[in-house]
C-alpha positions as a Markdown table, in Angstrom:
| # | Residue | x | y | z |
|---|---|---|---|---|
| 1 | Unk | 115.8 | 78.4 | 95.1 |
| 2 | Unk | 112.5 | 79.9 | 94.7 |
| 3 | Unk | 111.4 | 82.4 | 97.4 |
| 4 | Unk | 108.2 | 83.8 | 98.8 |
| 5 | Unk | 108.6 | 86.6 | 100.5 |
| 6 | Unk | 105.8 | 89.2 | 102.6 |
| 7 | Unk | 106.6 | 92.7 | 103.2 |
| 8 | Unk | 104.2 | 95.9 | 104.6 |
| 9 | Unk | 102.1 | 96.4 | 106.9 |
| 10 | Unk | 98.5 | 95.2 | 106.5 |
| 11 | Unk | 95.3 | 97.3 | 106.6 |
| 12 | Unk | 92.1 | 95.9 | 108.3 |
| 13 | Unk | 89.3 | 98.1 | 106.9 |
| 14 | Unk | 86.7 | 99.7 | 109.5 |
| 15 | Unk | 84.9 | 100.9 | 106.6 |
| 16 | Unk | 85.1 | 101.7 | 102.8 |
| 17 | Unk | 88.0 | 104.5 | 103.9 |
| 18 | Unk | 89.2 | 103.9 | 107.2 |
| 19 | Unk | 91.5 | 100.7 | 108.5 |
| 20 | Unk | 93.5 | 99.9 | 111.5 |
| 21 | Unk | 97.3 | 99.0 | 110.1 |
| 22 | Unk | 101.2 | 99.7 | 111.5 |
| 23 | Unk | 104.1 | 101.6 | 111.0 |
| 24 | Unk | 105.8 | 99.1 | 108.6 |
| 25 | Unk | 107.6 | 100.3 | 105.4 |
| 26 | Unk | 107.8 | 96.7 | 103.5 |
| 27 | Unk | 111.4 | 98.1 | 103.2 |
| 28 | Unk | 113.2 | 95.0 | 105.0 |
| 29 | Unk | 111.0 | 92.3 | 102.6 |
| 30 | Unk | 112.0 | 94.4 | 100.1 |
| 31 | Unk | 115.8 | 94.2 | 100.8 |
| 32 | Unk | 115.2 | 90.3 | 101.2 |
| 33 | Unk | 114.0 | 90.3 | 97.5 |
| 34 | Unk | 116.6 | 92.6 | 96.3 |
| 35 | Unk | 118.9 | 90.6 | 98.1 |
| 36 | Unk | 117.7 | 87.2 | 96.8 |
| 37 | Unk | 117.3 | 88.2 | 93.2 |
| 38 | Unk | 120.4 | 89.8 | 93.1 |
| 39 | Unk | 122.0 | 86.2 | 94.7 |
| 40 | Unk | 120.7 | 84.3 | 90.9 |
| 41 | Unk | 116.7 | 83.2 | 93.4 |
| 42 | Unk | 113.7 | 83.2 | 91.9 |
| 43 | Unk | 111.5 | 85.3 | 94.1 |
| 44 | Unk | 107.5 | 85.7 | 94.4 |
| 45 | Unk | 106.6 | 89.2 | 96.8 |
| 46 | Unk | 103.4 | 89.3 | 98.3 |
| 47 | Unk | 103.0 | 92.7 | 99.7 |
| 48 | Unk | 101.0 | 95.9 | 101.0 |
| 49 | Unk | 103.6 | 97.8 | 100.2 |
| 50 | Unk | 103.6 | 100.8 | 97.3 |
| 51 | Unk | 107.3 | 100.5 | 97.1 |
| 52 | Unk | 109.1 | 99.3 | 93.7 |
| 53 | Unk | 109.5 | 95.6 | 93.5 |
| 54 | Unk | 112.8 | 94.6 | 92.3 |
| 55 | Unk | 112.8 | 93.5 | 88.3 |
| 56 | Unk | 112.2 | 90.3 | 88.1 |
| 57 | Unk | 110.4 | 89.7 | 90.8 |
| 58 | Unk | 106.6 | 87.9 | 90.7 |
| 59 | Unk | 104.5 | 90.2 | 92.5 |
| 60 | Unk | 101.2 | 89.5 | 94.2 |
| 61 | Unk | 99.5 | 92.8 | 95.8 |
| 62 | Unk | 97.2 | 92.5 | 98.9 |
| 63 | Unk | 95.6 | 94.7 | 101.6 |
| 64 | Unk | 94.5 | 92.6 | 104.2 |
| 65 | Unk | 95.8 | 90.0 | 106.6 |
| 66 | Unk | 93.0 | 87.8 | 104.9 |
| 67 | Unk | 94.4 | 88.4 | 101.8 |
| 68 | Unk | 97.6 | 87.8 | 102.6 |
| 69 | Unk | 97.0 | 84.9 | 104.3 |
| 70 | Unk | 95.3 | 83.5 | 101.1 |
| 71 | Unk | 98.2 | 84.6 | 98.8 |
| 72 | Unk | 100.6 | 82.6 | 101.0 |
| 73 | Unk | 98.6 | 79.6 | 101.3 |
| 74 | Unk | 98.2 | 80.2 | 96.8 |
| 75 | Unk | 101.9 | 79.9 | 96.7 |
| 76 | Unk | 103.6 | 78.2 | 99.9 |
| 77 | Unk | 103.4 | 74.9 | 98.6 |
| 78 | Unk | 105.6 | 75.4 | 95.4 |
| 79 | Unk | 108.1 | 77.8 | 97.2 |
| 80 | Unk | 111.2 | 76.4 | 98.7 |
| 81 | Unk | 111.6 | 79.2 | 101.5 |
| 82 | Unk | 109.3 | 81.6 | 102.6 |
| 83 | Unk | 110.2 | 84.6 | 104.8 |
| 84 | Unk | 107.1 | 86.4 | 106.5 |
| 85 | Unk | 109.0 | 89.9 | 106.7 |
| 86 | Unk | 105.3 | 91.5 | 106.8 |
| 87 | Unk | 103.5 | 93.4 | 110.0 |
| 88 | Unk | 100.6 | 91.7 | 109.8 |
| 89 | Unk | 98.0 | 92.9 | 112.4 |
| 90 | Unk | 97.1 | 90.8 | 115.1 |
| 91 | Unk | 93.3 | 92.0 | 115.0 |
| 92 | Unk | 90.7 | 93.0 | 112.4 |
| 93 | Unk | 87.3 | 94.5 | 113.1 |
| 94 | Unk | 84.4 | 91.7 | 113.3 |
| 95 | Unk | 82.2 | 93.6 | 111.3 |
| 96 | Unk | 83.1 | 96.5 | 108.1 |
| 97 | Unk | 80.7 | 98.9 | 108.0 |
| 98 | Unk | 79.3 | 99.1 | 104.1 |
| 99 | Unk | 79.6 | 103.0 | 104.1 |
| 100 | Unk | 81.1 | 105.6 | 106.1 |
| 101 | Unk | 81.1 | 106.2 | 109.3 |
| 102 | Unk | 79.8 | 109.0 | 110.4 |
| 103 | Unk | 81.3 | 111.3 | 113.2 |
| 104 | Unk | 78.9 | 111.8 | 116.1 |
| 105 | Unk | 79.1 | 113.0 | 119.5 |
| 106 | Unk | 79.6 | 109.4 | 121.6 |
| 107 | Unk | 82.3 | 107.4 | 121.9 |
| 108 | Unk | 83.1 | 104.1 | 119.1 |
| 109 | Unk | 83.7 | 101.3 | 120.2 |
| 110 | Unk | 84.5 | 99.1 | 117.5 |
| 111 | Unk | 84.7 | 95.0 | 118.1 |
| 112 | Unk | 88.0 | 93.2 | 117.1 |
| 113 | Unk | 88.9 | 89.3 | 116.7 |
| 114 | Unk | 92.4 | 87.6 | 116.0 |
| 115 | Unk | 93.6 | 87.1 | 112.2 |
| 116 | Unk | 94.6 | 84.1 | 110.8 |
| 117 | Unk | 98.5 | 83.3 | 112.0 |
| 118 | Unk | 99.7 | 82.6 | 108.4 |
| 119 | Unk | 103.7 | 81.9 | 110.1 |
| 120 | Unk | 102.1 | 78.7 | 112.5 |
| 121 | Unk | 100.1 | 77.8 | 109.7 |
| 122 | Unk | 103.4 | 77.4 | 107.3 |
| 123 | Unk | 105.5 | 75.8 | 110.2 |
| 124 | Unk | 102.8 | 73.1 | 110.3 |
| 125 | Unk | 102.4 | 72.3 | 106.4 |
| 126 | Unk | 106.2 | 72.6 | 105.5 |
| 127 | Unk | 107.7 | 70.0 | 103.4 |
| 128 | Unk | 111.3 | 68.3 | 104.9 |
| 129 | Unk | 112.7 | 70.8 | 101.8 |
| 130 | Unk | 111.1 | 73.5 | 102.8 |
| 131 | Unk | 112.4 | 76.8 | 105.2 |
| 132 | Unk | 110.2 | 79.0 | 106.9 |
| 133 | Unk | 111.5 | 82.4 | 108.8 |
| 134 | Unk | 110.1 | 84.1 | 110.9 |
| 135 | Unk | 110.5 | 87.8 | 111.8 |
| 136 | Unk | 109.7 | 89.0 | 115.6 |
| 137 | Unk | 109.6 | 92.3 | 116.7 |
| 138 | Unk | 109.8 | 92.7 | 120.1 |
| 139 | Unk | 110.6 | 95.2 | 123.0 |
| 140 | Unk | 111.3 | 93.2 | 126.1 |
| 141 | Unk | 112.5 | 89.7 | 127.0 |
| 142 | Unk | 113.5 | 89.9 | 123.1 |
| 143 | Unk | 115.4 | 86.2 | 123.4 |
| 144 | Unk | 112.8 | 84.5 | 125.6 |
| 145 | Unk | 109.8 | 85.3 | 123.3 |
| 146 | Unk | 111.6 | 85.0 | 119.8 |
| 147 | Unk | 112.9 | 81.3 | 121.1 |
| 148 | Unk | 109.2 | 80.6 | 121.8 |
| 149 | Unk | 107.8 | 81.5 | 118.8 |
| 150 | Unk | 110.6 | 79.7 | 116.9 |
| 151 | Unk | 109.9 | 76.2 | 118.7 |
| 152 | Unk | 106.2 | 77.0 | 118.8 |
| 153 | Unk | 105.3 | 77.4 | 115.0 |
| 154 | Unk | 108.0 | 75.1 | 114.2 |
| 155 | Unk | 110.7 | 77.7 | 112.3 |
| 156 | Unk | 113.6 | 77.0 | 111.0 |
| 157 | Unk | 115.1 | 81.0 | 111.7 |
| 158 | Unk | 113.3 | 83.5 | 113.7 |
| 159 | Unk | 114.7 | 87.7 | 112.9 |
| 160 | Unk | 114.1 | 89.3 | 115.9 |
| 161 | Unk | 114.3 | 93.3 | 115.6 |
| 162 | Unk | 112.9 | 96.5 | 117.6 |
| 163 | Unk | 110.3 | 98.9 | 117.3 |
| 164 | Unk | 113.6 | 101.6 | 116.3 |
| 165 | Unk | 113.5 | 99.2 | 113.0 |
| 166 | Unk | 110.5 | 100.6 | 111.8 |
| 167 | Unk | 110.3 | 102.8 | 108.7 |
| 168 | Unk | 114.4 | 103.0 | 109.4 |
| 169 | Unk | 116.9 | 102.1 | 106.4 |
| 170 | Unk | 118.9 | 100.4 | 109.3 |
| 171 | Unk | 118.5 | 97.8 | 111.8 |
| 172 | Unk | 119.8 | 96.1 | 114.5 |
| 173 | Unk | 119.2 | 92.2 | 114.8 |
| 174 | Unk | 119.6 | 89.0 | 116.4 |
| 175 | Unk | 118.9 | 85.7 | 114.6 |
| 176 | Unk | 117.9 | 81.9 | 116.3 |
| 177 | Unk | 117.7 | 78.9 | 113.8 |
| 178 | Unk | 117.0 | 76.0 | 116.4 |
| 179 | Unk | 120.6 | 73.9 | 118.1 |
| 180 | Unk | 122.1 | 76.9 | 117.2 |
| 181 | Unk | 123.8 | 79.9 | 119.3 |
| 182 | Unk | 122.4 | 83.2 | 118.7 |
| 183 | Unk | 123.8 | 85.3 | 116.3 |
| 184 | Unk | 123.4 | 89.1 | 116.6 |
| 185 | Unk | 124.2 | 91.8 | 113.8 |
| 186 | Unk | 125.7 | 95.1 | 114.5 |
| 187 | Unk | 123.5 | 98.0 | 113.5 |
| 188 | Unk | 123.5 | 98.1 | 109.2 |
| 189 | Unk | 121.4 | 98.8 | 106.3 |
| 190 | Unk | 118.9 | 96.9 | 105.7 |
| 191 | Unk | 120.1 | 96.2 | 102.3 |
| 192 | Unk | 123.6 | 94.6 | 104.4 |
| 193 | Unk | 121.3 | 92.6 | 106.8 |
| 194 | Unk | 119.2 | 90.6 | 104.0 |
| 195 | Unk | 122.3 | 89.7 | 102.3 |
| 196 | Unk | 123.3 | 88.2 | 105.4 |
| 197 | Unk | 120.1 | 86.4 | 106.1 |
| 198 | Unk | 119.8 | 85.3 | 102.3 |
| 199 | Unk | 123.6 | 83.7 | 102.4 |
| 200 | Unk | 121.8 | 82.0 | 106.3 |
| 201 | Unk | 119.1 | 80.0 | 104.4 |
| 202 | Unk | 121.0 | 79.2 | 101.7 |
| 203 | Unk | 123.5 | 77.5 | 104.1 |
| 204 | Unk | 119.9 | 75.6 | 105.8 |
């Protein structure tokens, strides 16, 4: 199989040096292409991330949610699996500022409008021989919301983890592929968990 995989955060620039981004590592998309290389995939990384990429590995560096976006939509359609493991942001400022801004004695306020949902946009322009995950981090009502998204943008395996994932070499998750019973992984490395999820899609 060939995979496309996301990791990182994104970074949505206010100006030339200042951006609104997240916590994320990249280090769970980067277990996923560790783990699929090291299982005899192909694998194509698009990611934020400053981490190494495994050898091997096509690699396609981006910032922005934007970018990402357009890297996906580059790639998707030759890619037999793709696995958004990425925090992209939810907002990015409606206007950059072309130099820096400067500090000044009144508050900011600074406009924001939605990104581009790169996961619906896959679920709705996947081939029959094509898999799309999904990963959801959520804090409450962590079942309810993953199963929405997961019938919603039309998945075919939704990773839902917590905000103690982040930055953490472990993680504790709970996986929904549709007519299927949850299945929930005891606390592990991350390394452990995309071995698991790799050996999942291969079975789909």
């Amino acid at each position: 199989m060939h995979f496309l995989i996301t990791a990182g955060g994104t970074r949505e620039y206010i100006d030339p040096v200042r951006f609104i981004s997240n916590a994320s590592s990249g280090k769970m998309g980067y277990a996923l292409a560790h783990a699929a290389v090291g299982a005899g995939h192909e694998v194509t990384l698009i990611s934020t991330s400053a981490l190494q990429p495994p050898v091997g590995v096509e690699f396609v560096g981006v910032d922005s949610a934007e970018e990402m976006f357009a890297a996906v939509k580059k790639h998707f359609a030759k890619r037999d699996c793709l696995i958004m493991a990425a925090a992209v942001s939810d907002y990015t400022p409606v206007r950059v500022a072309k130099t820096k801004i400067k500090k000044e004695n009144k508050l900011l306020t600074i406009k924001l409008k939605p990104t581009g949902d790169i996961l619906k946009w896959a679920g709705v322009h996947k081939k029959k021989n094509q898999v799309v995950v999904g990963f959801a981090l959520e804090d409450k009502d962590v079942r309810i919301r993953a199963e929405k998204k997961l019938k919603e943008k039309n998945l075919d395996m939704i990773i839902v983890n917590t905000p103690a994932a982040i930055g953490s070499e472990k993680a504790s998750v709970q996986i929904k592929m549709p007519a299927r019973k949850w299945l929930k992984l005891p606390r592990a490395s991350k390394t452990r968990i995309a071995k698991k999820v790799i050996s999942l899609v291969e079975g789909l």
